[in-house]
C-alpha positions as CSV (number, residue, x, y, z in Angstrom):
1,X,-18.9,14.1,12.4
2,X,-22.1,12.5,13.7
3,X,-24.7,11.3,11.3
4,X,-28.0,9.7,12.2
5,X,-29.1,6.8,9.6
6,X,-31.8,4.9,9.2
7,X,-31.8,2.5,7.1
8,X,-35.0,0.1,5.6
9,X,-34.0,-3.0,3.9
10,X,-34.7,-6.7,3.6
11,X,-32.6,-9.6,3.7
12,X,-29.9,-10.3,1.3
13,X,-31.8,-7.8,-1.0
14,X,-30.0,-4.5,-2.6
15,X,-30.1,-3.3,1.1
16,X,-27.4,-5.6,1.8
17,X,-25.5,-3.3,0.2
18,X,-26.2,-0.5,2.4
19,X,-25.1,-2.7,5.2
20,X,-21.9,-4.1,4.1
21,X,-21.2,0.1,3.5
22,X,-21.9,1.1,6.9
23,X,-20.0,-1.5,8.5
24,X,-17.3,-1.1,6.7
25,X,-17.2,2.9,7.4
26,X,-17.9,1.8,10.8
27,X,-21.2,4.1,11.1
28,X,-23.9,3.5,13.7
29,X,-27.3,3.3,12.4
30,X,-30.8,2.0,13.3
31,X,-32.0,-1.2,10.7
32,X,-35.4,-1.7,9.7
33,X,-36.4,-4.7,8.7
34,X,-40.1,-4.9,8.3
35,X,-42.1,-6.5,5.0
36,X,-44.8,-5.5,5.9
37,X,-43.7,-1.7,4.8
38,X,-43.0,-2.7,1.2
39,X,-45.1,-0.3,-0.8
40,X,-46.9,1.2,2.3
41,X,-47.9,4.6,2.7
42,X,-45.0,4.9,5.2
43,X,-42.1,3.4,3.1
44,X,-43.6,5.7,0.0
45,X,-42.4,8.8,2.0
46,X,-38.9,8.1,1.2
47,X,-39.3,5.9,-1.8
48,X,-42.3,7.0,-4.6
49,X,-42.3,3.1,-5.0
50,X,-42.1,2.2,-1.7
51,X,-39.3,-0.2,-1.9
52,X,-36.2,-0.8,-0.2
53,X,-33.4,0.1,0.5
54,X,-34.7,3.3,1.9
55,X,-32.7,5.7,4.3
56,X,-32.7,8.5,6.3
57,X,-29.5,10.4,6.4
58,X,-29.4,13.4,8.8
59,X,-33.5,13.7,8.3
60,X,-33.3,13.6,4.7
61,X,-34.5,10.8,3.2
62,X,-32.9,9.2,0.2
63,X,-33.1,6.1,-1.9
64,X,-31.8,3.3,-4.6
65,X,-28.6,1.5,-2.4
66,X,-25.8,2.7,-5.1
67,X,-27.0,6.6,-4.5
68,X,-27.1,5.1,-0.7
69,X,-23.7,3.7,-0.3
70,X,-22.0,6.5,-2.6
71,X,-23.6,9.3,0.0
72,X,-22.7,7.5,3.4
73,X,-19.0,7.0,1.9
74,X,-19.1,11.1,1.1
75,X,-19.9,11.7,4.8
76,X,-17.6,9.2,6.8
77,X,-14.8,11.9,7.6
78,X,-11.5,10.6,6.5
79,X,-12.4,7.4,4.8
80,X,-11.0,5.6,2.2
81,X,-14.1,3.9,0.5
82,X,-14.6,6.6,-2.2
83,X,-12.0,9.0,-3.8
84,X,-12.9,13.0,-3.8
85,X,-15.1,14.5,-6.5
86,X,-13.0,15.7,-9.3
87,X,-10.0,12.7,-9.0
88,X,-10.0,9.9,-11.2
89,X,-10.4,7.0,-8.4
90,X,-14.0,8.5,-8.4
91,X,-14.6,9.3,-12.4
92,X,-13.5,4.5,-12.4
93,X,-16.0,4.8,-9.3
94,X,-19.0,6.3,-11.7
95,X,-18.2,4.4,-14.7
96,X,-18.2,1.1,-12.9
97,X,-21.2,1.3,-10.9
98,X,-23.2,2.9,-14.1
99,X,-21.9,-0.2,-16.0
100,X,-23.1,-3.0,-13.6
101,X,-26.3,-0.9,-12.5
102,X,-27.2,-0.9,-16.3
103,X,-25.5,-3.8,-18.2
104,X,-25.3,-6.2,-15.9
105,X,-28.0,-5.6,-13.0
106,X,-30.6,-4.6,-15.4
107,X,-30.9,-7.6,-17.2
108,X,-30.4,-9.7,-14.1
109,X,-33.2,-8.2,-12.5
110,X,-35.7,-8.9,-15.5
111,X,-35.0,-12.0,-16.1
112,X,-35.6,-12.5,-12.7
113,X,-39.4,-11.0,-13.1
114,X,-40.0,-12.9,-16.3
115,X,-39.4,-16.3,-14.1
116,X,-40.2,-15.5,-10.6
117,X,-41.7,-12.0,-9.9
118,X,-44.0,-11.4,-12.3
119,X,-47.7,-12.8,-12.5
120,X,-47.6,-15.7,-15.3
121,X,-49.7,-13.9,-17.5
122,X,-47.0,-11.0,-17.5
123,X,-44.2,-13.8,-18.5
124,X,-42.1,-13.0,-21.5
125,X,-39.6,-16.2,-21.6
126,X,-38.4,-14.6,-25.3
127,X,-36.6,-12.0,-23.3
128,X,-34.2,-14.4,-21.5
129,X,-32.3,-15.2,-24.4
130,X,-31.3,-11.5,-25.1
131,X,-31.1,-10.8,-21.7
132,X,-28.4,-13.2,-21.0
133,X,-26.3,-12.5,-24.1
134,X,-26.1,-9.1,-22.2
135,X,-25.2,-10.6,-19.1
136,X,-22.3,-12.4,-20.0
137,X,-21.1,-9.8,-22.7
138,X,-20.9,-7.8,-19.3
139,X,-19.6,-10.3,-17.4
140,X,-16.8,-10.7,-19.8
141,X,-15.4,-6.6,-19.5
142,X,-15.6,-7.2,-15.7
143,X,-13.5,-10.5,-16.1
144,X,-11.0,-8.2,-18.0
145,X,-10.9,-5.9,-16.0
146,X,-10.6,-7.9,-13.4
147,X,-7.5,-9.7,-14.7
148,X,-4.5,-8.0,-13.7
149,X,-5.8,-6.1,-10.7
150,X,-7.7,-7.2,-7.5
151,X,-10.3,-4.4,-7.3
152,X,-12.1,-2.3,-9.6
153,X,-10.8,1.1,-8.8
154,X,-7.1,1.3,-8.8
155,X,-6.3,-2.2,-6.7
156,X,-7.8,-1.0,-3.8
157,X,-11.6,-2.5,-2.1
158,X,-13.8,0.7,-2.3
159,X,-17.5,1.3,-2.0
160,X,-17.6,0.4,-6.1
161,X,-16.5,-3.3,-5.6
162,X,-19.6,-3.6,-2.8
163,X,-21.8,-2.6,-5.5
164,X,-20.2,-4.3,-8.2
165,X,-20.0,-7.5,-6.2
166,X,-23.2,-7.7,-5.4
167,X,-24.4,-8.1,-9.1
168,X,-21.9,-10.4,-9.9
169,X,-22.5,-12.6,-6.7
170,X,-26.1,-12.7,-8.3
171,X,-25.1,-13.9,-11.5
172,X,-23.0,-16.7,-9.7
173,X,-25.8,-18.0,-7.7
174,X,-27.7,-18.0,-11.3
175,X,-25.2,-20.3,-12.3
176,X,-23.6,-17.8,-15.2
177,X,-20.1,-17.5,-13.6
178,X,-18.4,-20.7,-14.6
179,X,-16.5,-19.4,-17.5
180,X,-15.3,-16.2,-15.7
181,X,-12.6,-17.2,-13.5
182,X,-11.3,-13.8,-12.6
183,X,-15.2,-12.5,-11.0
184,X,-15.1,-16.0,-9.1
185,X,-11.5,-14.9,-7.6
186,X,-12.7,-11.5,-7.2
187,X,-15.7,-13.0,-5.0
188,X,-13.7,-15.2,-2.8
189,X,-11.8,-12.1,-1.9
190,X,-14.9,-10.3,-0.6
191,X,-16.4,-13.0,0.9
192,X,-13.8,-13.2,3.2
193,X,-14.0,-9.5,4.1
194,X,-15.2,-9.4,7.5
195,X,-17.8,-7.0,7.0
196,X,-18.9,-8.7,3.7
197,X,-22.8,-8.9,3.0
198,X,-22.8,-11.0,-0.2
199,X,-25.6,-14.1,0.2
200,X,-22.4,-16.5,0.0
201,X,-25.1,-19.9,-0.7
């Protein structure tokens, strides 16, 4: 089956995501990488935000990178990256992205605004204690899980340990891996993937 993709993204950004996907399905697609779209009038025809990752799948445009790499793993004809609706390799697929989307990445990403991203008059610093309790009370069911098997979805690499990954690569380079020796493991494992998109620094 032929697809055309485009794809918006920047960087080491959630796009990367989108990237590591397609190389590893092996599609052929056309990167944008362009700042100077963030939240223009272009970019907010397939984002209402106009953020990236942003695609175009077939002439349809879609967004958020999960929802992203999810759909381009549907419509790579026989591969192995996501398990059929209705099996149980995608029911772990759901629950694991929805957990690190939303127990992990969540707090992650505001801490990250309370520090960096927002202006200083926005700043809550009382909202980085909470948020990493939550971090590494998530960090600690992925380290379990993580234990006795390799990858997240019945010990094979799928499309849910490229989106996995790339929150917990996050909280690494934030310095809150040390005491989770199984994520660092799991990391070194994808790092050395060939196709693997992870900022390694």
């Amino acid at each position: 089956m032929s697809n055309a993709i485009t794809l918006y993204g920047m960087g080491t950004s959630r796009s990367a995501r989108c990237r590591w996907t397609l190389a590893e399905l092996g599609l052929d697609y056309e990167y944008i990488e362009d700042r100077s779209l963030f939240r223009s009038d272009e970019l907010r025809k397939l984002h209402p935000q106009g953020k990236m990752p942003a695609a175009i799948v077939n002439g349809a445009p879609l967004f958020e990178s999960a929802a992203i790499c999810e759909h381009l793993s549907d419509i790579a004809g026989g591969n192995k990256l996501i398990g059929p609706a209705g099996s149980r390799a995608r029911a772990l697929h759901a629950q694991w992205a929805s957990f690190v989307l939303s127990e992990l990445e969540a707090y992650l990403w505001s801490n990250a605004k309370h520090t960096s991203f927002y202006p200083q008059d926005r700043r809550v610093p009382a909202v980085l204690v909470p948020n990493n309790d939550e971090i590494q009370s998530a960090l600690t069911v992925l380290n379990d899980a993580l234990a006795t098997q390799s990858y997240l979805v019945e010990d094979a690499f799928s499309v849910t340990d490229i989106i996995a990954s790339w929150a917990i690569n996050w909280a690494r380079r934030n310095g809150q891996l040390e005491p989770f020796p199984h994520l660092a493991g799991y990391l070194q494992r994808l790092l050395a993937r060939e196709h693997c998109a992870l900022n390694p620094e």
